[in-house]
N, C-alpha and C positions, 0 to 999 in steps of 0.2 A: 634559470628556469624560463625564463620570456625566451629565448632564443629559439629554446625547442618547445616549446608548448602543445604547440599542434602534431610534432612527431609524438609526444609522450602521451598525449590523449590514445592517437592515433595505437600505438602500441598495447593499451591495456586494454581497448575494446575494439579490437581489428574489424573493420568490416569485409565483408565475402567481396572479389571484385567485380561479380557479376553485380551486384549492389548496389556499387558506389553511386549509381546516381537515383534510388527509389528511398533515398534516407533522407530527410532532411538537414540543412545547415546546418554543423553544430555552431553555436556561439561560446559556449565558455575554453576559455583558456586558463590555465593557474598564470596567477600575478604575483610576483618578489614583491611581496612588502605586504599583498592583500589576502590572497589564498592560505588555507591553512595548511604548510609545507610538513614535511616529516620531520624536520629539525624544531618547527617551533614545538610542533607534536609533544615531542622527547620529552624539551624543555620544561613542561607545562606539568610532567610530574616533578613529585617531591622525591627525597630517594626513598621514601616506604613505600608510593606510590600513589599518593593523595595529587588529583588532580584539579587543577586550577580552573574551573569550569568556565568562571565568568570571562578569563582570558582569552578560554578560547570558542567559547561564544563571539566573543568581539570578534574575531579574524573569521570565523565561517561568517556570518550573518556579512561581511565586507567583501570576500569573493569568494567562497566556495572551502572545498576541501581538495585536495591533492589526490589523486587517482591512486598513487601505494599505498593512500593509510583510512580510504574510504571506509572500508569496513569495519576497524578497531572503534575508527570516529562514531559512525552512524549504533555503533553497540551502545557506544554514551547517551549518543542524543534520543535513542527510543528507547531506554531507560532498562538495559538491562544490566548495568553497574550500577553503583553508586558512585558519584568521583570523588565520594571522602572516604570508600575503602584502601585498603592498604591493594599491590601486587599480591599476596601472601592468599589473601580474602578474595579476590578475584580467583584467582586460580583453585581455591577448592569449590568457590560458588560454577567455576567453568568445568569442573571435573562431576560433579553434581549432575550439574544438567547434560552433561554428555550419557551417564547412567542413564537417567532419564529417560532422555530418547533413544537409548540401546534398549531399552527395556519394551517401550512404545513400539518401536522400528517390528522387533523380534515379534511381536505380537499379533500385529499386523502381517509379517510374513508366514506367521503360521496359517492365516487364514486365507493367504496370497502370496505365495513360493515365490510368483516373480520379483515381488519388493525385495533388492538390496543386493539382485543377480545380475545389473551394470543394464540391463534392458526392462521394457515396459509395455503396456498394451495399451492397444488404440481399438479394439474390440470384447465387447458384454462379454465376461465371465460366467455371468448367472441371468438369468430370467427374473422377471417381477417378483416369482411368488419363493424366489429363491434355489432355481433347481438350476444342475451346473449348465452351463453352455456347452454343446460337447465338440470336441478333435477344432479345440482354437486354432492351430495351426491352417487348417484349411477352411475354416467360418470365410464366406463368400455374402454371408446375408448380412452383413453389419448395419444396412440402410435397415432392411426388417427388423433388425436388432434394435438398432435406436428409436425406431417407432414406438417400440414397446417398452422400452426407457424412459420414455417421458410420456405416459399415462400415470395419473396418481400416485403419492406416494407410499411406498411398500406401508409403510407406517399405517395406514390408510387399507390396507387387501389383508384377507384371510390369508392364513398360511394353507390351507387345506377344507376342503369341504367339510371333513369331521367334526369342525369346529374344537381340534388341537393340535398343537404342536409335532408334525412329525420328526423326529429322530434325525431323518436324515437332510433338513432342513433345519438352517440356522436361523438363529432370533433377529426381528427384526432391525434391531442395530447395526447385525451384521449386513444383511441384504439389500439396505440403505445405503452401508459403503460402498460393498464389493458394486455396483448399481454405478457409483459413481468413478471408478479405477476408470473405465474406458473414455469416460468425457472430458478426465485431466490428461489423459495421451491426446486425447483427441487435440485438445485445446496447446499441450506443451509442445506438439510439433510443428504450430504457429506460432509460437510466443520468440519475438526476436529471433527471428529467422534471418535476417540482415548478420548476423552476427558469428563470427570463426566458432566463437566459443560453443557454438551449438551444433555446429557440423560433427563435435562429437555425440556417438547415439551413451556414451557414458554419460555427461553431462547433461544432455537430455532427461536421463533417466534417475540421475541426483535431484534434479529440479520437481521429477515425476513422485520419486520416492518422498520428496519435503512434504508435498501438496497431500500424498494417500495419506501420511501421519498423522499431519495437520487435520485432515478432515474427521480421521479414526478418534483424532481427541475431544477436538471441535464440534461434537454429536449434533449440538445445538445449531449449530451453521453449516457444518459438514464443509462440501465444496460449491464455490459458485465461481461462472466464468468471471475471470477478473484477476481473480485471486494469484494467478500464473504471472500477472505482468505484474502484480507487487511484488511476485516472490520471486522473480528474475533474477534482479540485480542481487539479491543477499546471496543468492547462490554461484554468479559469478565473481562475487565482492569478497566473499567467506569461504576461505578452503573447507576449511574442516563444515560434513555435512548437520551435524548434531550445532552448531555452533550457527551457523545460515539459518537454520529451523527457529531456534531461539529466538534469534535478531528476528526475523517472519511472522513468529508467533508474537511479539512485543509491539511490531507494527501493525498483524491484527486487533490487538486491544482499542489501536485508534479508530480504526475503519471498520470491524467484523460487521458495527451495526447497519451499514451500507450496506452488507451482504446478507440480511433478513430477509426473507421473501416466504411471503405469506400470501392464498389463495386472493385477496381485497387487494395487496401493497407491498410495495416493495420498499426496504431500509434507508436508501438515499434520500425517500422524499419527505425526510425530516429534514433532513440538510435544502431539499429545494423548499421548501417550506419556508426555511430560515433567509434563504437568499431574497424568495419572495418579498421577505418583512424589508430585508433590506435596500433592494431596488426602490419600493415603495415609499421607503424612509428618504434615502438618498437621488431620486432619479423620479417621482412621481409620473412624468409624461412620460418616460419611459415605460414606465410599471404599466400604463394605463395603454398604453400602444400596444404591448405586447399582449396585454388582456383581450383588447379589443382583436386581435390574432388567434384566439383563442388558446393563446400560451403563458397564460397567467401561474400556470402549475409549473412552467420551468423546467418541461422534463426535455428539452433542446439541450440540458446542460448535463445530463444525466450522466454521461460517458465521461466528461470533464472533471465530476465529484470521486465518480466509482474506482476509475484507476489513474488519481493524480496526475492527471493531464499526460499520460504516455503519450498519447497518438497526437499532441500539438507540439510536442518537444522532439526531437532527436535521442537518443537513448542518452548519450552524453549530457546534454541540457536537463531529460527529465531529473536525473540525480541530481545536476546541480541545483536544481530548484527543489526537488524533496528536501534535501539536507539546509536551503534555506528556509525551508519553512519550519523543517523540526525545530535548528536553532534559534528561529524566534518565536515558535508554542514552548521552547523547554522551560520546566517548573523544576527547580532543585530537591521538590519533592515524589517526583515521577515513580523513582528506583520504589521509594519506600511503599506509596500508593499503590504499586504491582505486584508488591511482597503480602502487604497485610491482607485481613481479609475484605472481601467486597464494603463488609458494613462498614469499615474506619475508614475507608479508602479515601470518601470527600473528606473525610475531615483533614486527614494525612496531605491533601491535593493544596487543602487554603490555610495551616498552618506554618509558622516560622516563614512567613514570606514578608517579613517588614525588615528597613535596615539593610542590612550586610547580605541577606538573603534573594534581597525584592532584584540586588544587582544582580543576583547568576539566575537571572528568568530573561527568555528572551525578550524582544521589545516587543510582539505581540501580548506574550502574557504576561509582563509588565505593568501595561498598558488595563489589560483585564483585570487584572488584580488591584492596581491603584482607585477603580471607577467601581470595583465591585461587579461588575459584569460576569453572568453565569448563563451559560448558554451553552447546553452540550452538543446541540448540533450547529454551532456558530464556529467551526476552525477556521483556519489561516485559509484554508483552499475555498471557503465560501462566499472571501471575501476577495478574493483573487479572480473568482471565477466574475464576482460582481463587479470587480475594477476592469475587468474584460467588457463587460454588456456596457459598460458609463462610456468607456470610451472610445465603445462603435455606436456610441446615440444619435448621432448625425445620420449614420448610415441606413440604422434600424430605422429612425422615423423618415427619409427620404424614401430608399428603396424596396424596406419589408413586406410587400401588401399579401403574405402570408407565410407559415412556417415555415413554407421550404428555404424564402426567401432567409429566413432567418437562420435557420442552417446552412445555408450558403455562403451566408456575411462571418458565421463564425467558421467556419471551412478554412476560410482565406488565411486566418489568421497562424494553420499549421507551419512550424517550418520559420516566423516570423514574429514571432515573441521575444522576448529578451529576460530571461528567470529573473533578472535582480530589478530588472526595472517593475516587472509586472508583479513584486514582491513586495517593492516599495509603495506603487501605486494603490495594491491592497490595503497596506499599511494606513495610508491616510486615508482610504474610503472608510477605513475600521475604527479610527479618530473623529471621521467626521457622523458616521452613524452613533455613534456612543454620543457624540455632543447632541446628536436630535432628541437621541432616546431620553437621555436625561432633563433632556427642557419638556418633554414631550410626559 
């Protein structure tokens, strides 16, 4: 595995060679003895298929996961198995949700023929009030289009002056979607653009078709930009598209509320809210420099929370630091908590986690659970983001003498991060704010 490391990265996310030099470094490599190889993979089932969680916790959370078995893994870690089901129990729970989303899929193409035809659009199907866009094919006004796309939301306008429903106009739900089809081309035809895998316009249009579902289901969140660079890698990680969608929609459950946006606020700035407390807690001249910038709200870090550091990592790096952080948030109660309904759910999240239990929790939530620490907008990425601003403190208080400067300093840092160190580093900023809070 060490020999070839760099060809084997290199092979499973090819980049374009016009490219090569607009991408930043990647740093991870798989390591014989540290990464979680396909072999230890195997190993870790039983032969019914009950998998050893805790075991392989330890080997991801040490170097990563291996580029052939990313996506089986990452199904574990954002909790769409259980790993004390059998093979037998997986597979009709995978045959399940494949219905599912044929049913979903079919639904949504009824009221959008393009979904599931291998291509997509990057131009308004409908108008505000719901009336069709006509002869797509030659629509030259898309700029005009989009102007009128982003006035109020449909939810929000009369369908008709009569004051009802005409006939040939669809319910709001629907108008609020179809509203949104042309902003996820817009946006999927940027999303890792560096990358072979998107030169095709099919895959393009699997990644398009994940996003329209997801939003079709998602009523409540619909789509926000972002969403395309979470849903990237599950779609070139996961063949099968009902299976990516799943794995997509599990990692929404962590992040959807990031994607709230309401006329006052937007969903992350509970998460900066949380960071706030903690700079504060850990970094106080820090906390009070940055105030004194008038950046006390922390929204310099907004893009950092929203899409898991994509744009500071390399696309190879960003996964291996996702998948270090799932496996150290995962809770051996995750599966069950996404099963049951919303009202058990906490209690399903802090139950059976003493003993034999507390060990298959990664050392993030571990560490939570041992201190009693409950904080939903306090994840692994908040304090990651915090172990970032501690340790340009020097820089911040010598050079900052305003925001921009402050988004300059953290500019620098793309391309030059290291995922296990700046994992670690979180880690004990995460120890050392739990020791304040508690004295405190």
């Amino acid at each position: 595995m060490k020999n070839s490391a760099n060809g084997e990265v290199d092979s499973f996310y090819a980049i374009r060679p016009e490219c090569q030099s607009d991408v930043p470094k990647i740093r991870f490599k798989p390591r014989a003895g540290k990464t979680l190889s396909a072999r230890r993979w195997h190993a870790a089932f039983s032969q019914d298929g009950h998998l050893d969680i805790e075991k392989v916790l330890r080997r991801i959370q040490r170097g990563g996961v291996h580029p052939s078995i990313k996506g089986v893994v990452w199904e574990f870690l954002l909790g769409c198995f259980d790993p004390n089901s059998t093979f037998d129990e997986r597979n009709e729970l995978r045959q399940q949700r494949r219905q599912q989303y044929g049913a979903l899929k079919a639904e949504c193409q009824k009221m959008a023929p393009v979904i599931g035809s291998g291509k997509f659009i990057t131009t308004p199907i409908v108008t505000v009030d719901g009336r069709p866009v006509q002869d797509l094919s030659t629509n030259d006004n898309s700029q005009d289009d989009n102007r009128a796309t982003s006035t109020p939301s449909p939810l929000d306008s009369p369908l008709d002056d009569g004051g009802h429903v005409d006939d040939a106009v669809p319910d709001k739900k629907v108008i609020q979607w179809k509203l949104m089809l042309h902003q996820i081309g817009l946006d999927v035809v940027r999303t890792d653009r560096t990358l072979v895998f998107y030169e095709s316009e099919a895959n393009q249009a699997k990644l398009w078709d994940v996003l329209a579902v997801y939003a079709w289901m998602d009523n409540d969140i619909g789509y926000c930009q972002g969403m395309n660079d979470i849903c990237s890698p599950m779609v070139i990680l996961i063949e099968n598209e009902a299976d990516a969608f799943w794995c997509f929609e599990r990692a929404m459950r962590r992040l959807r509320e990031n994607f709230r946006v309401s006329t006052n606020s937007i969903g992350v700035q509970s998460q900066l809210g949380t960071l706030s407390e903690i700079i504060k807690a850990v970094d106080p001249q820090l906390h009070q420099h940055l105030e004194d910038l008038d950046g006390g709200e922390y929204l310099f870090a907004f893009r950092m929370l929203m899409v898991l550091f994509r744009r500071e990592f390399s696309f190879v790096d960003a996964l291996y630091l996702w998948e270090l952080m799932w496996a150290m948030e995962y809770n051996p109660n995750i599966f069950s908590s996404y099963e049951e309904s919303s009202a058990s759910a906490d209690k399903s999240s802090t139950q059976n986690t003493n003993g034999k239990m507390l060990k298959k929790c990664g050392k993030f939530e571990r560490k939570n659970v041992k201190t009693g620490y409950k904080n939903q907008h306090s994840s692994l990425a908040v304090f990651l983001v915090a172990s970032v601003l501690a340790t340009k403190n020097k820089r911040f208080l010598k050079e900052a003498k305003g925001l921009d400067d402050v988004v300059k300093i953290l500019g620098d840092i793309t391309g030059n991060l290291d995922a296990k160190k700046a994992c670690n580093e979180a880690l004990k900023l995460h120890k050392k704010y739990l020791s304040k809070a508690k004295k405190s």
